[in-house]
C-alpha positions in Angstrom: -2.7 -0.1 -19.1 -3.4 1.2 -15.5 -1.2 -1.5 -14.1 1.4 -0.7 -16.5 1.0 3.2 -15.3 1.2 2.2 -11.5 4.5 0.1 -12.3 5.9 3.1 -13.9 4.8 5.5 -11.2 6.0 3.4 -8.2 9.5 2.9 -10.6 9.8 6.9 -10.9 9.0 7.5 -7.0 12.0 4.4 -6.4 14.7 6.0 -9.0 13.7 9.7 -7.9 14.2 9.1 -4.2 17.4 7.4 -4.5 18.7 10.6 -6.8 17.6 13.0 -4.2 19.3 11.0 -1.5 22.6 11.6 -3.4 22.4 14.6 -3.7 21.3 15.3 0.1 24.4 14.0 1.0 26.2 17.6 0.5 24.4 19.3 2.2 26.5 22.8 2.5 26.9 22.8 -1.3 23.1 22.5 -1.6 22.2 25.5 0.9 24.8 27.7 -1.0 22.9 26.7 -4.5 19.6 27.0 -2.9 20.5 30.6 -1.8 21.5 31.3 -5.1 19.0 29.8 -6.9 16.5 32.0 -4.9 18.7 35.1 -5.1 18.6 34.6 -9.3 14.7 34.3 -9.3 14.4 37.2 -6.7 16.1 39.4 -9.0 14.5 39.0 -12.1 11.2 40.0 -10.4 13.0 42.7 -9.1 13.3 44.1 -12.8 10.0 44.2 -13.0 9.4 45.8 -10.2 11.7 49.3 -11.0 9.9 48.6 -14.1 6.6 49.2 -12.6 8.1 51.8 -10.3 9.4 54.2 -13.4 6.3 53.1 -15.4 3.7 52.5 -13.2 2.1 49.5 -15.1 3.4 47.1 -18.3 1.0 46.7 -20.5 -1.8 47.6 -17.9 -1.1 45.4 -15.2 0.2 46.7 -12.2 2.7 45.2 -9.4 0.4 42.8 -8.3 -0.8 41.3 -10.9 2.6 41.0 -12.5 3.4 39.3 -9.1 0.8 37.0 -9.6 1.9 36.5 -13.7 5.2 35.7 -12.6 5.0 33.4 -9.7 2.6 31.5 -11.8 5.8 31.2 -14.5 8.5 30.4 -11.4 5.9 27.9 -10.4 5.3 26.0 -13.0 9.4 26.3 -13.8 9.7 24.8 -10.6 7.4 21.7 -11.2 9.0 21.1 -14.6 12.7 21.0 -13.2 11.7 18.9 -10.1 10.3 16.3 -12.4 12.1 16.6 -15.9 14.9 18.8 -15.0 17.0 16.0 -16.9 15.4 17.1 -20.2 17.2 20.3 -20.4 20.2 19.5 -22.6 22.2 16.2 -20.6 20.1 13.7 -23.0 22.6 15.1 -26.0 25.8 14.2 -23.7 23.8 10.9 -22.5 23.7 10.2 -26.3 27.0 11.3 -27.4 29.0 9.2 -24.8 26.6 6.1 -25.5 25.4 5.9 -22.0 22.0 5.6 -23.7 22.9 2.0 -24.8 22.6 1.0 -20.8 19.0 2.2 -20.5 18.1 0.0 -24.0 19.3 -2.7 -22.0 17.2 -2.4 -18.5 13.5 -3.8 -17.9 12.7 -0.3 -17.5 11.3 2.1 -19.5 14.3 4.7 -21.4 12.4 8.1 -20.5 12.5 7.3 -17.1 15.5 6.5 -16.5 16.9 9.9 -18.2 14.7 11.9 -15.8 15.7 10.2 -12.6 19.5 9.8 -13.3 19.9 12.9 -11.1 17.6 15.6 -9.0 18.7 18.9 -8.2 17.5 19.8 -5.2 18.3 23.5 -5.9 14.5 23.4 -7.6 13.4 24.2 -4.0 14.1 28.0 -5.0 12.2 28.0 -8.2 9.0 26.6 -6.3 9.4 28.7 -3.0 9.5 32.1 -4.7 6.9 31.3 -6.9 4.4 30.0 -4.3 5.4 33.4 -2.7 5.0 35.9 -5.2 1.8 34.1 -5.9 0.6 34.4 -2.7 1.7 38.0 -2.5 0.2 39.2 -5.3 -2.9 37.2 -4.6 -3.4 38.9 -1.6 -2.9 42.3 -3.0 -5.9 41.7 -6.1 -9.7 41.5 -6.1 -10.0 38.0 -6.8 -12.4 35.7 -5.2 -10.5 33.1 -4.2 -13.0 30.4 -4.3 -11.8 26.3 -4.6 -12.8 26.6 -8.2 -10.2 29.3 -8.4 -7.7 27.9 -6.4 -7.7 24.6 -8.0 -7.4 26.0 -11.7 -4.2 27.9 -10.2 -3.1 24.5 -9.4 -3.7 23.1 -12.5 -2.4 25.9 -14.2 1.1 25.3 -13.0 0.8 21.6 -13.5 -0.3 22.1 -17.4 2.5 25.1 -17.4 5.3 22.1 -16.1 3.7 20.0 -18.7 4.2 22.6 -21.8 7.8 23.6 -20.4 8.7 19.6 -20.5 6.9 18.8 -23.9 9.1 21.4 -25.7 12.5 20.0 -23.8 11.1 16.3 -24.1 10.5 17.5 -28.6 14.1 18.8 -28.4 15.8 16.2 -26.7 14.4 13.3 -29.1 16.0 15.2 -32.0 19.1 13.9 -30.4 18.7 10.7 -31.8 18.9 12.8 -34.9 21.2 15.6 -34.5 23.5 14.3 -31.3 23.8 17.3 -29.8 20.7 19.8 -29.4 22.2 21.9 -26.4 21.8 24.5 -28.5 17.7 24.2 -28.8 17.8 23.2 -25.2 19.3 26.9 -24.5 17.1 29.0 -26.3 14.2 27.6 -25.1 15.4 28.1 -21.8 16.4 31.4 -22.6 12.9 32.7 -24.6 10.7 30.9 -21.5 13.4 32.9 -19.1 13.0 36.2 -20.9 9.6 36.6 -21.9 7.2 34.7 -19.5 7.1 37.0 -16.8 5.2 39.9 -19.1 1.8 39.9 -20.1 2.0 39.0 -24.1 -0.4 42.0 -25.0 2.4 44.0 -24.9 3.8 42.5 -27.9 2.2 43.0 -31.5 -0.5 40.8 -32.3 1.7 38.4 -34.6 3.9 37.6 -32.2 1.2 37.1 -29.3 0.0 34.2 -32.0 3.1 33.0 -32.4 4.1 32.7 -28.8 0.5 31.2 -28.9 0.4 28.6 -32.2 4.1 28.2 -32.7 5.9 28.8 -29.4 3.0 27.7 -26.7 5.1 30.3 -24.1 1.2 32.0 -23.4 -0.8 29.4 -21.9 1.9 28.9 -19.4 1.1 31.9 -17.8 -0.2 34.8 -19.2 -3.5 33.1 -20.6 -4.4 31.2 -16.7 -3.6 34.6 -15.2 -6.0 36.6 -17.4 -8.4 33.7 -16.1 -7.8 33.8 -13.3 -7.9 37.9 -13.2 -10.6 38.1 -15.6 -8.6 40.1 -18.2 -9.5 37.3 -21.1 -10.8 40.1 -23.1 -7.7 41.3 -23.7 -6.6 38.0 -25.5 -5.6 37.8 -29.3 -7.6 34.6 -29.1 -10.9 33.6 -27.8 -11.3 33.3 -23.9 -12.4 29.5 -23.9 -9.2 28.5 -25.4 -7.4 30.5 -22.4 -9.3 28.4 -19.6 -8.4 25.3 -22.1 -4.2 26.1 -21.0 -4.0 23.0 -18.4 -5.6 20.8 -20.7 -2.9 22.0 -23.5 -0.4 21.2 -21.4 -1.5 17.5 -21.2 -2.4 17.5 -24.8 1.1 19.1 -26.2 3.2 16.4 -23.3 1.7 13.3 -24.9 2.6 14.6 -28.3 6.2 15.6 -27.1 6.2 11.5 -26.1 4.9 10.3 -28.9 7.2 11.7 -30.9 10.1 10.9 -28.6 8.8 7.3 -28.9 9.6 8.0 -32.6 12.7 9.3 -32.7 14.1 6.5 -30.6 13.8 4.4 -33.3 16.4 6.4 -35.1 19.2 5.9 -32.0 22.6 4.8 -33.0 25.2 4.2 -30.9 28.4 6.4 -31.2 30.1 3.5 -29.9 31.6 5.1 -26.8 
C-alpha cells in the first residue's frame, strides 16, 4: 500500500510539473490573470471591509478577525485549485467528448490524470492574498501564536482544501451518471464564494447546522478560526468537533473517493 502511495505521489509530481511547464510558457497572459485573479479576491474582502466600516462588526467580529476568517477561506481555496483545480466542472466535458476512454486505457490511475491534465498558475493569487490577510489580521489579534497554533492554522487550510475537493470530487463522479454536472459544480462554487468569508453565527441556527451536517461550508473556516480565536463558545455545536475540522476534511475526501471509485463503474462511453 505505501509503495503503491509513493508511485502515485511521484506520478502526480511528474504529470503536475509538466502541466505547469505548459502553461509557463505564456508568460504575459499569466501576469495579466494573476493580477486579476488577485484584483477579484482583493475586492471581495474589500466588501467586508465597508461592511465593517458602516457597521463596525458582523456578527461580533471585527476587521481583524474577519481578516483572519477570510484569508483562512482564500487559503484553503488556494490549496484546493493548485491541486484539484480540474474538479470544478471540466470532468463533465472530459466525459461528454469521451476523452475519459484514454485514461481507462493508461497504467495510471483515472483521478490522477483528470487533475493533472492542466494547472492554472493563476492559483498563485488565491494563496498570496490569503497568506496575507492571514498574516494581517494575525498581527492585529491577541492570539498566542505558539507552534501548536500555527500548525493547526496549517492544517486547517489543508483539511479546508480537502472539504472544498471532496464536494467537487462527489459532484464530478455523478458525471458518470448525469453527463453533465456543471451545474452542481457552479453552485458549489458560488455558496463556498458567497458565504465563507462570514462567521456562520450570523445566520439562524438551522442553517448554521446545515452549513455544518449537510453543506460542511463551516469547518472550512469559521469553526478553525473560532479555535484558533477562542470564540468556540459561540458554536451551534460542541467545541471538540470544531478543533476535529482538519480531521473532517480527510474523513469527508476519502469518502468523496470512494464514492467516485463507485461511480466509475457506471461510465459509458458517448462514443465521441
Amino acid at each position: 500500500m505505501i509503495t503503491r502511495i509513493r508511485r502515485q505521489a511521484r506520478m502526480y509530481r511528474v504529470l503536475m510539473g509538466a502541466a505547469m511547464r505548459a502553461q509557463g510558457q505564456y508568460r504575459a497572459n499569466l501576469i495579466i490573470e494573476l493580477i486579476g485573479a488577485i484584483a477579484y479576491q482583493g475586492a471581495g474582502f474589500a466588501f467586508v471591509w465597508v461592511v465593517v466600516d458602516r457597521f463596525g462588526q458582523i456578527g461580533g467580529w471585527g476587521l481583524a478577525e474577519l481578516a483572519l476568517l477570510y484569508g483562512l477561506r482564500l487559503g484553503a481555496h488556494g490549496v484546493f485549485t493548485s491541486l484539484f483545480a480540474q474538479l470544478m466542472g471540466p470532468i463533465s466535458d472530459v466525459v461528454r467528448e469521451g476523452e475519459f476512454d484514454r485514461y481507462l486505457t493508461r497504467p495510471v490511475n483515472p483521478l490522477l490524470q483528470l487533475v493533472t491534465r492542466r494547472f492554472n498558475l493563476t492559483v498563485v493569487g488565491d494563496l498570496v492574498g490569503g497568506a496575507a490577510l492571514v498574516v494581517a489580521g494575525a498581527s492585529q489579534i491577541d492570539v498566542a501564536w505558539t507552534a501548536p497554533a500555527v500548525a493547526y492554522l496549517i492544517l486547517a487550510v489543508v483539511g479546508g482544501a480537502f472539504i472544498e475537493a471532496a464536494m467537487h470530487l462527489t459532484a464530478s463522479a455523478l458525471s458518470f451518471r448525469m453527463i453533465t454536472t456543471q451545474a452542481i459544480s457552479s453552485a458549489i462554487d458560488q455558496l463556498l464564494s458567497t458565504l465563507g468569508g462570514y462567521p456562520q453565527k450570523i445566520f439562524p441556527i438551522g442553517f448554521q447546522l446545515g452549513l455544518t451536517f449537510v453543506f460542511p461550508l463551516a469547518f472550512m473556516a469559521y469553526f478553525p478560526a473560532t479555535v484558533l480565536l477562542g470564540r468556540t463558545d459561540e458554536l451551534a455545536v460542541p467545541g471538540w468537533l470544531a478543533v476535529l475540522s482538519p480531521a473532517v476534511g480527510v474523513i469527508l475526501l476519502l469518502a468523496a473517493y470512494g464514492f467516485w471509485r463507485g461511480q466509475i463503474r457506471h461510465y459509458a462511453s458517448t462514443g465521441n
